[in-house]
C-alpha positions as CSV (number, residue, x, y, z in Angstrom):
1,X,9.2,20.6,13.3
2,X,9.8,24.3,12.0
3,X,13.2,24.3,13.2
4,X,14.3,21.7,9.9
5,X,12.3,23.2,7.1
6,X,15.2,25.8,7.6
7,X,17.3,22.9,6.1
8,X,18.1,22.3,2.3
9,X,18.3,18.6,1.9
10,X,19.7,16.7,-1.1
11,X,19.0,13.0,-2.1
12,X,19.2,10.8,-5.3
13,X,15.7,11.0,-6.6
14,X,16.3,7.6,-9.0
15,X,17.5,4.2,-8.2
16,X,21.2,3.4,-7.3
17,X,23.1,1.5,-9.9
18,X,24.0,1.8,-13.5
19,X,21.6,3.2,-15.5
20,X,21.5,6.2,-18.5
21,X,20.5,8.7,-16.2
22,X,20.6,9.5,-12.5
23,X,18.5,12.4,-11.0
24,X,19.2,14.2,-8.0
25,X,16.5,16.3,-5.9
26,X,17.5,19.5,-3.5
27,X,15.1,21.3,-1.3
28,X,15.0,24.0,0.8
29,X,15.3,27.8,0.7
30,X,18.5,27.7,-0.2
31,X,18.0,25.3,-3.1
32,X,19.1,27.6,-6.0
33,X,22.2,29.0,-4.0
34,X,23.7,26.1,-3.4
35,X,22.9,24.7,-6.8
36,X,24.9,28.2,-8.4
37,X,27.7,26.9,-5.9
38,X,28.3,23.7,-7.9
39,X,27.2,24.7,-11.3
40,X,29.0,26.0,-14.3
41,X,27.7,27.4,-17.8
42,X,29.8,25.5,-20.4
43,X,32.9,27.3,-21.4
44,X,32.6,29.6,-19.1
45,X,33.5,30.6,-15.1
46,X,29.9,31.6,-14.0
47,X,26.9,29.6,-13.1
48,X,23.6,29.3,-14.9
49,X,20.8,31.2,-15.1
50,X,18.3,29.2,-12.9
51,X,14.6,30.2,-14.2
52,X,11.5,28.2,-13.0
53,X,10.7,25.4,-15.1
54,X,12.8,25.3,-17.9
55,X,15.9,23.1,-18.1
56,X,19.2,24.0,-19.1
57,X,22.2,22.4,-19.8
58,X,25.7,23.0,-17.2
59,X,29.1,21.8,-16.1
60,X,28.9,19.6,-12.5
61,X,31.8,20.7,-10.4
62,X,33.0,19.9,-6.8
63,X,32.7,23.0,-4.5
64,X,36.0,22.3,-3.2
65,X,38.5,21.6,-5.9
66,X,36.5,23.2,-8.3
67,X,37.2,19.8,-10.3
68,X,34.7,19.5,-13.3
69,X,32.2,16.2,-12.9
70,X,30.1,15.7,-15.6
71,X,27.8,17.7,-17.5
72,X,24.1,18.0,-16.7
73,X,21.0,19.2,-17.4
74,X,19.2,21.1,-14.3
75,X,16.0,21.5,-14.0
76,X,14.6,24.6,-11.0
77,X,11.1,24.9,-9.6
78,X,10.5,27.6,-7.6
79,X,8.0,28.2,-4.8
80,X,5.3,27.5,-4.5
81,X,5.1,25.7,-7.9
82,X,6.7,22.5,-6.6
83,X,6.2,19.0,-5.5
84,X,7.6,20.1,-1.9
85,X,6.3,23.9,-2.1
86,X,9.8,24.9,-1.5
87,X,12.4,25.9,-4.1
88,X,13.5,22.9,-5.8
89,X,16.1,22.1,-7.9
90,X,16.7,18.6,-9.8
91,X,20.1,18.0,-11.4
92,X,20.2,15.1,-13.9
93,X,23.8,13.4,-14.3
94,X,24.9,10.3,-16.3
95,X,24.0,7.4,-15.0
96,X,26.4,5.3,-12.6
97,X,27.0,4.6,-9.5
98,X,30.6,6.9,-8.7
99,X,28.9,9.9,-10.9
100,X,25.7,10.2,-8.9
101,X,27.6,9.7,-5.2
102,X,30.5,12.6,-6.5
103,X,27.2,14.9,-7.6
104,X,25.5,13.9,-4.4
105,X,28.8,14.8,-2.1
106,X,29.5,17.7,-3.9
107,X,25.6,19.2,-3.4
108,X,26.6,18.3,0.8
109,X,30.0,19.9,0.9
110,X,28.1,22.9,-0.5
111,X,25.7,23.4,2.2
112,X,23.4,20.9,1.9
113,X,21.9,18.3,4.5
114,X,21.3,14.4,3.7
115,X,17.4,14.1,3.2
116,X,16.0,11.7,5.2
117,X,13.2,8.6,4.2
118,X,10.3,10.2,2.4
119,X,11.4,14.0,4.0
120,X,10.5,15.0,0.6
121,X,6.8,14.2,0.7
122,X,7.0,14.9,4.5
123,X,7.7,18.4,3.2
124,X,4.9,18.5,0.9
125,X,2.9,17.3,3.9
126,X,3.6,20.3,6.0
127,X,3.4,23.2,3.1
128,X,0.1,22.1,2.8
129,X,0.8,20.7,-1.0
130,X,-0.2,17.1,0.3
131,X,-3.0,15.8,2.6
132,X,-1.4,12.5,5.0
133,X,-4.0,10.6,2.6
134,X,-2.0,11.8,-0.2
135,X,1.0,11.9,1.3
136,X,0.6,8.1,1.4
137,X,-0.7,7.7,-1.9
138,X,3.0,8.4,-3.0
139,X,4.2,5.7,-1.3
140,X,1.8,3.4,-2.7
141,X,1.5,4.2,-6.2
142,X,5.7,3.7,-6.0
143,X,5.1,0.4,-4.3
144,X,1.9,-0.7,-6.4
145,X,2.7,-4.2,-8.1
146,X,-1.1,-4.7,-9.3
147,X,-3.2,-2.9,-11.6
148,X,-5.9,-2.6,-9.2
149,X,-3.4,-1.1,-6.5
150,X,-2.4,1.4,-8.8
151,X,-5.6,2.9,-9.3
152,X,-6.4,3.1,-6.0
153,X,-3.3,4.8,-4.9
154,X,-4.0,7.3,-7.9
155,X,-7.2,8.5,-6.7
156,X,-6.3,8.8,-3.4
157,X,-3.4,11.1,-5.0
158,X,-5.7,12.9,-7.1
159,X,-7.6,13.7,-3.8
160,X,-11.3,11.1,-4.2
161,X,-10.5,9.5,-0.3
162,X,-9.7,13.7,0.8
163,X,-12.9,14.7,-0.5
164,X,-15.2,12.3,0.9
165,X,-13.6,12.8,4.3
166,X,-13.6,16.0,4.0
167,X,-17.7,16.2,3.0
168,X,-17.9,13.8,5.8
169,X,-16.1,16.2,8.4
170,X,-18.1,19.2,7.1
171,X,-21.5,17.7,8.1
172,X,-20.6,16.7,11.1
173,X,-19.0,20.2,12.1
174,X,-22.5,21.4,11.1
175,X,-24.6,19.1,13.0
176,X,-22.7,19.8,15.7
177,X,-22.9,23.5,15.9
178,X,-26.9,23.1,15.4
179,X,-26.8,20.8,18.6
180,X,-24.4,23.4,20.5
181,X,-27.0,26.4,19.7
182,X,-29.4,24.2,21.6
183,X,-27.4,24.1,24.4
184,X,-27.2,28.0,24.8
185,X,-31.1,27.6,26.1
186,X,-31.1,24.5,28.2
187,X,-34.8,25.1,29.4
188,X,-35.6,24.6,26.0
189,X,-36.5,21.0,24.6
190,X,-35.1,20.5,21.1
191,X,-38.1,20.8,18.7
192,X,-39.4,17.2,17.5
193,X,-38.5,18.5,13.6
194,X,-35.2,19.8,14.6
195,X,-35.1,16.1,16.5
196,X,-35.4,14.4,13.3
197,X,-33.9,16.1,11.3
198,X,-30.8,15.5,13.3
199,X,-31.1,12.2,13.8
200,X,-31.4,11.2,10.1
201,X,-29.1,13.0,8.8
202,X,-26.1,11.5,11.4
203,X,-28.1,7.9,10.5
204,X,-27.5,9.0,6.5
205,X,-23.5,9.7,7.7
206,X,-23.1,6.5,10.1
207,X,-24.4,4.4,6.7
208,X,-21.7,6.2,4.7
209,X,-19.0,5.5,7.1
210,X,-20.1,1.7,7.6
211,X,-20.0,1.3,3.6
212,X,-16.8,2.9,3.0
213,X,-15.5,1.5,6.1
214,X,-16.0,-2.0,4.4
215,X,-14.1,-1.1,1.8
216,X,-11.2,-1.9,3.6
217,X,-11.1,-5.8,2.6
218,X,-11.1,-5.0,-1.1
219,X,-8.3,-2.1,-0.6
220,X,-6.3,-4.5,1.6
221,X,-6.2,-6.6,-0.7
222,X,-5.1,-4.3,-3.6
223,X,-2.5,-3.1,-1.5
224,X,-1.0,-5.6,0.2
225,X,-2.1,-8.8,-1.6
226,X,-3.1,-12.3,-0.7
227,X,-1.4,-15.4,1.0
228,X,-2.2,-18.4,-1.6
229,X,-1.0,-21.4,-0.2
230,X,-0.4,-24.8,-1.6
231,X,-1.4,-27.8,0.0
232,X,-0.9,-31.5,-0.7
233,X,0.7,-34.4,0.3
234,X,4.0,-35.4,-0.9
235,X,4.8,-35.8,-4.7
236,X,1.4,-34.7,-5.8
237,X,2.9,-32.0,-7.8
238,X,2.8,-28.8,-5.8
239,X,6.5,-27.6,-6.3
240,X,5.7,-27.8,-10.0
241,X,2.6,-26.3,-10.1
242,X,4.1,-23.5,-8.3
243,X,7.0,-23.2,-11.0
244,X,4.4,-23.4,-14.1
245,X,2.2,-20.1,-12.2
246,X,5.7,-18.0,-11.2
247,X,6.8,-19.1,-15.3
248,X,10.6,-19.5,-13.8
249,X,11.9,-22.6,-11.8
250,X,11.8,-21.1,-8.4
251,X,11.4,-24.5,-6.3
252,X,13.7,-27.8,-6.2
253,X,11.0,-30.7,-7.6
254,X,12.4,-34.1,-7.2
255,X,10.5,-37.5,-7.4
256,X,11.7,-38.1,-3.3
257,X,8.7,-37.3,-1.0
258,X,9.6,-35.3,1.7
259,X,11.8,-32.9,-0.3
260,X,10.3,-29.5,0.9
261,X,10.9,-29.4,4.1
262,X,9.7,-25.4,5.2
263,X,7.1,-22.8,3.4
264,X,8.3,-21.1,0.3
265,X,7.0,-17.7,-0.8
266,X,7.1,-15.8,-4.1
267,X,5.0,-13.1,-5.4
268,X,3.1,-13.2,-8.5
269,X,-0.3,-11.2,-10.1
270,X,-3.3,-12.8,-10.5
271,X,-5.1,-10.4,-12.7
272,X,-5.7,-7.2,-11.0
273,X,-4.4,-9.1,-7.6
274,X,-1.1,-9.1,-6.1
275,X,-0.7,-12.1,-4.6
276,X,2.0,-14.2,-2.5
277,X,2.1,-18.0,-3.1
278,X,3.3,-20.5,-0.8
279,X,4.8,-24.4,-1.5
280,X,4.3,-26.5,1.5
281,X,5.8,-29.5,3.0
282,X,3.9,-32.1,1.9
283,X,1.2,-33.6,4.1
284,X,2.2,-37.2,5.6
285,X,3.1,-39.5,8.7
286,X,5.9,-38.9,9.5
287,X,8.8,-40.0,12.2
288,X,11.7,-37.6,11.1
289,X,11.6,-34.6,13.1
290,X,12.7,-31.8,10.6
291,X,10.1,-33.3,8.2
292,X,7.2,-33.1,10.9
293,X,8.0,-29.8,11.5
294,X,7.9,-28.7,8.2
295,X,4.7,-30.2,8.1
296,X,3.3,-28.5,11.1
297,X,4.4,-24.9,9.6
298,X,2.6,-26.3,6.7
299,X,-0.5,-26.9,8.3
300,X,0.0,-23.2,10.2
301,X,0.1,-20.8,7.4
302,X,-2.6,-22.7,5.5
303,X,-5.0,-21.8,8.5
304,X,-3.6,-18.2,8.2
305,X,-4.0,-18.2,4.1
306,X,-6.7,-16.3,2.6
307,X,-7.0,-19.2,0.2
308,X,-5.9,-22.3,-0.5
309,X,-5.2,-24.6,-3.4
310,X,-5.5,-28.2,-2.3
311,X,-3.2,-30.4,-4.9
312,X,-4.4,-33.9,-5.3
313,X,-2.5,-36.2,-7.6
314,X,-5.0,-37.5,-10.2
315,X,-2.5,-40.6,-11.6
316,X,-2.6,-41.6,-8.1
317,X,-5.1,-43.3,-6.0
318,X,-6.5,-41.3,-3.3
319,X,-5.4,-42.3,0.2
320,X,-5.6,-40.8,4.0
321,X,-3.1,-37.6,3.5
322,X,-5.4,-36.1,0.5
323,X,-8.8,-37.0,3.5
324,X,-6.3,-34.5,5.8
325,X,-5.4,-32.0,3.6
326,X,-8.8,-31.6,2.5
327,X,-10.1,-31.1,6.4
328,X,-7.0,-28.9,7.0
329,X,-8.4,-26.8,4.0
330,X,-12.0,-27.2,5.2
331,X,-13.0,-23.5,6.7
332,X,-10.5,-21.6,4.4
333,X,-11.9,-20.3,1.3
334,X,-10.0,-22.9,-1.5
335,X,-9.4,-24.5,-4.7
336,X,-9.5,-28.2,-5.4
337,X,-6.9,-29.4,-8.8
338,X,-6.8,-32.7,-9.8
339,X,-2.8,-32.5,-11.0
340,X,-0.6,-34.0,-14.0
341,X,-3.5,-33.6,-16.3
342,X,-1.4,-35.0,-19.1
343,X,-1.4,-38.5,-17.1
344,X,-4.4,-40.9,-17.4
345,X,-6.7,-40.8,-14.0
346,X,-7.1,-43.5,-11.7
347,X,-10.2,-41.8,-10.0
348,X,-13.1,-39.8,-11.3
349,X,-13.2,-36.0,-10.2
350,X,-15.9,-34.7,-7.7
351,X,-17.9,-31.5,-9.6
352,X,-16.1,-28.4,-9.2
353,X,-12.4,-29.8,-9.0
354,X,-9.9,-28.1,-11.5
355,X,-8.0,-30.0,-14.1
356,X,-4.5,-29.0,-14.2
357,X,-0.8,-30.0,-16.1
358,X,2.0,-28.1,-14.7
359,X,3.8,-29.7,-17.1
360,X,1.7,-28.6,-20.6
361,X,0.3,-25.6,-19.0
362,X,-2.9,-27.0,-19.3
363,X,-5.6,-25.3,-17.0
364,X,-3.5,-22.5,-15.5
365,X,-5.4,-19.5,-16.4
366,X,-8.3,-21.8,-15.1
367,X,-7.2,-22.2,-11.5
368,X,-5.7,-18.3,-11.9
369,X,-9.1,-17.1,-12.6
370,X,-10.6,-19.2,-9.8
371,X,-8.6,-18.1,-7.0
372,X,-8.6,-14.3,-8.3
373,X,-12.5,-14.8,-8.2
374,X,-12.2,-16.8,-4.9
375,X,-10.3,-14.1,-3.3
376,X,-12.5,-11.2,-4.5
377,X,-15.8,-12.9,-3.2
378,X,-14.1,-13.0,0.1
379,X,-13.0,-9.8,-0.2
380,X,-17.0,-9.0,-1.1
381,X,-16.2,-6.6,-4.0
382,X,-18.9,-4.7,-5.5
383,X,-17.1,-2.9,-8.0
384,X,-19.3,0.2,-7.6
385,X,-17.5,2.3,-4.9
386,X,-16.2,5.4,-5.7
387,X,-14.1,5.5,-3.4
388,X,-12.1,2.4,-1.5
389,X,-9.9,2.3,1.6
390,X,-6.7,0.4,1.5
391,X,-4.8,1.8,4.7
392,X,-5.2,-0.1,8.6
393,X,-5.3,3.2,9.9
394,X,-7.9,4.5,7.9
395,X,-10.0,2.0,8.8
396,X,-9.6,2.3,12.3
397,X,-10.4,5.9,12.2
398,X,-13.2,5.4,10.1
399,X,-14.8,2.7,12.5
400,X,-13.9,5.0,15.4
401,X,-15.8,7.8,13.8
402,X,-18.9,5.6,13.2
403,X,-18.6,4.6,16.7
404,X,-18.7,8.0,17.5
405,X,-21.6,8.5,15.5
406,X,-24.0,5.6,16.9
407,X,-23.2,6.8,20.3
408,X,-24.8,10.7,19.4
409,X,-27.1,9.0,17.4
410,X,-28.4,7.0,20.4
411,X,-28.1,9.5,22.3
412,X,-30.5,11.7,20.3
413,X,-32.9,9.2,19.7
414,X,-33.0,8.6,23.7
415,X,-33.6,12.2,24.5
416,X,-30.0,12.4,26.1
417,X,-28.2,15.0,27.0
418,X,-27.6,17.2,24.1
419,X,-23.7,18.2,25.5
420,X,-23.0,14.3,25.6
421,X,-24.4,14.1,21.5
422,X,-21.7,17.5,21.0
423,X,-18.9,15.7,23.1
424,X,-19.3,12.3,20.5
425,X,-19.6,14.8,17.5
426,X,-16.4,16.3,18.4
427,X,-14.8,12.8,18.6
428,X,-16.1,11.6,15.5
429,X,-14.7,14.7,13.7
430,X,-11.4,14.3,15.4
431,X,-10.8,10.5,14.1
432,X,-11.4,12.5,10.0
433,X,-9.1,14.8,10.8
434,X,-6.6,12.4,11.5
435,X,-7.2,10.5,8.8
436,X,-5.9,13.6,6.5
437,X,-3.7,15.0,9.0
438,X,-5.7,18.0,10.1
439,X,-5.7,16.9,13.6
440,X,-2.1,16.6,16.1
441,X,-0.8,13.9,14.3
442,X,3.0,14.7,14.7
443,X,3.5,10.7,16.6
444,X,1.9,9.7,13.1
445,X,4.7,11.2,10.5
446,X,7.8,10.0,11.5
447,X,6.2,5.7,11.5
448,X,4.1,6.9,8.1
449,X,7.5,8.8,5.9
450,X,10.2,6.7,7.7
451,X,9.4,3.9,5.1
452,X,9.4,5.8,2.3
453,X,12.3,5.4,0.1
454,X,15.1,8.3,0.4
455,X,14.6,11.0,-2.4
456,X,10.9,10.6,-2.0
């Protein structure tokens, strides 16, 4: 790992393509040399003074023909006082796709290596500017596509997640070190006081864990957003209704049942919830094969969905598809719409179904409001945590440390062995660290920055 940071690395910091401006990113001990190796003061045969901070206008030129490319504005940032903790220097360029790659090939030919995915922010990792919880904060307040995503990817940036580990670990440590003094006189009982004490502050940390633990389902669902499928039987409107939430024409709708033949996904926000909605093949007997596989997909992801709005046709009687989609929906949390709300009914609407016009718009912010509030009951949000997880393996570790806990806790409470109540406070410690990368988690970096984007 050590051997690397030795490395300067270059990237495009800003999206490929046209655009007004492009910025590129170097790093590395030898950021500022290589930078005077391509630079040029305007007008004259000597590179630019490069002083922490402040910006300053130069000539672009390749390192090898000496060729001018553009002119630019270059920005340094010395160590420590940067985003890697290395010396840093960005160069901005016009925007374009040859400009940015002649910059880019010109920073390499001068001594610079190719930075890899998210090596950036991997760098900031291991100089100790980032925690891993940060660290993947970054990538999630680039990726955010919902309000509620973003803020929770900013406070685990500005550290709120860190912290309460951290206060966490900290108790632990000390409970642990007031069990191990014990252990120095093992003729000794522990005193009944010293006893309880123990034992409710590590119940007061196990309730902690459990509740931020449960977090998880509210994060999740920030981050990563919620299947929403649509179910029906043919013709009943769904490939419309999907077109009238997305507010584009993104699926074919034609009056011939049996026209969606597979599952169609699309993003969209609900509110504060990302979410990813689904057209289905319509529900139906069938005797063409393509068509009854389309349904069984169908019928597939609807189990999977975390909720589903059943479409019934309100201009139409009721028959035995809308009793099957119903019972396919049965167990998941759903919606019921009575569609083509402009058309007279030709039955009467059970209490609770939604009224809704893909066509006039009628009732969309209805049914978007119900399955946002739908989605966030399941997800049991209180609204009150101060801090929420929305990382898998942060809630692993989490529910490994609280395992870890109930097992000293037991332990304690059984008049066990005090060593076997240190042993479980060591593990429980060791699954924080690892959350904030404290612990050996060198198998962990390469799967957590390998998706980051490159210049990040």
């Amino acid at each position: 790992m050590a051997g690397y940071l030795e490395d300067t690395i270059a990237a495009l910091a800003t999206p490929p393509g046209t655009g007004a401006v492009a910025v590129l990113r170097l790093s590395g001990r030898d950021a500022c040399g290589i930078a005077r190796r391509v630079l040029r003061r305007k007008g004259r045969d000597a590179p630019p003074v490069l002083e922490s901070h402040r910006a300053r206008l130069a000539v672009m030129t390749d390192p090898v023909s000496g060729d001018a490319l553009d002119e630019v504005l270059v920005l340094p940032m010395l160590a420590p006082r940067s985003f890697t903790g290395e010396d840093v220097v960005e160069i901005h360029c016009h925007g374009g796709v040859l400009i940015a790659d002649r910059v880019l090939r010109a920073l390499l030919a001068a001594g610079a290596r190719a930075a890899r995915p998210g090596e950036f922010t991997e760098r900031a990792f291991l100089n100790g500017r980032l925690d891993l919880c940060q660290a993947e904060a970054v990538a999630d307040l680039i990726e955010a596509s919902s309000d509620a995503g973003r803020s929770f990817a900013w406070h685990h940036l500005e550290g709120a997640l860190s912290r309460a580990v951290q206060m966490t670990h900290e108790t632990l440590i000390d409970l642990r070190a007031l069990v191990e003094a014990h252990l120095d006189f093992p003729e000794d009982d522990l005193p009944a006081e010293t006893e309880a004490a123990i034992s409710a502050e590590l119940d007061r940390v196990l309730c902690a864990l459990r509740r931020l633990a449960a977090t998880f389902a509210r994060g999740r669902l920030a981050r990563e957003g919620a299947r929403v499928v649509l179910l029906g039987k043919p013709n009943v409107g769904k490939s419309s209704l999907l077109n009238a939430l997305l507010g584009r024409e993104r699926a074919l709708v034609s009056d011939q049942p049996g026209t969606t033949r597979d599952y169609l996904e699309e993003p969209a926000a609900f509110g504060a919830v990302r979410v990813l909605l689904c057209d289905t093949a319509g529900i139906r007997p069938t005797d063409e094969a393509v068509e009854q596989a389309g349904i069984a997909r169908s019928l597939d992801v609807a189990s999977s969905a975390d909720a589903v709005i059943v479409v019934l046709d309100r201009s139409r009687p009721l028959g035995p598809e809308d009793t099957a989609v119903l019972a396919a929906a049965d167990g998941r949390p759903h919606v019921v719409v009575r569609s083509k709300a402009d058309l007279p009914e030709v039955w009467e609407a059970d209490r609770g179904m939604l009224e809704v016009s893909a066509r006039s718009g009628a009732g969309l912010d209805l049914l978007v409001d119900s399955i946002t509030r739908t989605l966030l009951a399941e997800a049991h949000v209180g609204g009150d945590e101060p801090v929420i997880i929305t990382r898998a393996r942060h809630h692993e570790a989490l529910l490994g440390c609280a395992g870890a806990v109930e097992r000293a806790l037991s332990s304690i409470r059984s008049g066990g062995d005090l060593e076997v109540v240190s042993i479980e406070l060591q593990a429980a410690s060791l699954e924080l660290e690892r959350i904030v990368g404290s612990a050996d988690v060198d198998d962990l970096l390469d799967r957590i920055f390998r998706r980051f984007c490159i210049g990040k």
